[in-house]
C-alpha angles and dihedrals in degrees: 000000000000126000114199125178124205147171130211118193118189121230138203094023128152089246144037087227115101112172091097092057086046099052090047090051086048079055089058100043095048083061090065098069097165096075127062119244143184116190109210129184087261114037143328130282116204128178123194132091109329081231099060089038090061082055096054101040090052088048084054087043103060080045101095095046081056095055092046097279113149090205138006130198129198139184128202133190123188138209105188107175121183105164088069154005109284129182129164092254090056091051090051087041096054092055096040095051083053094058 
């Protein structure tokens, strides 16, 4: 199982605000129901297979042109782990248990 985390930011719109262009990416997201995804106030985290992953980030993607935007630019970071199980919340569990 891969987590990847990535950021698309829109491009060429009528306005700096972009809450309207997040919540309609969130709308896309919630419709693949078959990955896992936590929305932050900077990006995106998904967990699923990277396969799968690459399928879903390029559906958000497309997202923005669809909503008016000229460009969009996205960023995407990967955590691919194949010596062992990995999740977000283990992740999050490993550093806590270090604190």
């Amino acid at each position: 199982m891969a987590i990847a985390e990535f950021t698309i930011i829109p491009i060429g719109t009528a306005t700096t605000s972009l809450s309207s262009y997040v919540a309609d990416l969130h709308k896309e997201l919630a419709r693949h129901t078959d990955i896992r995804f936590e929305m932050t106030a900077m990006g995106t985290i998904l967990e699923g297979p990277l396969d799968r992953l690459f399928e879903v980030i390029r559906s958000v993607h497309e997202v923005p042109f669809m909503n008016g935007a000229a460009r969009v630019s996205t960023s995407i970071k990967i955590d691919d782990r194949r010596d062992k199980s990995a999740s977000i919340e283990q992740k999050m569990q490993s550093v806590a248990s270090k604190l």
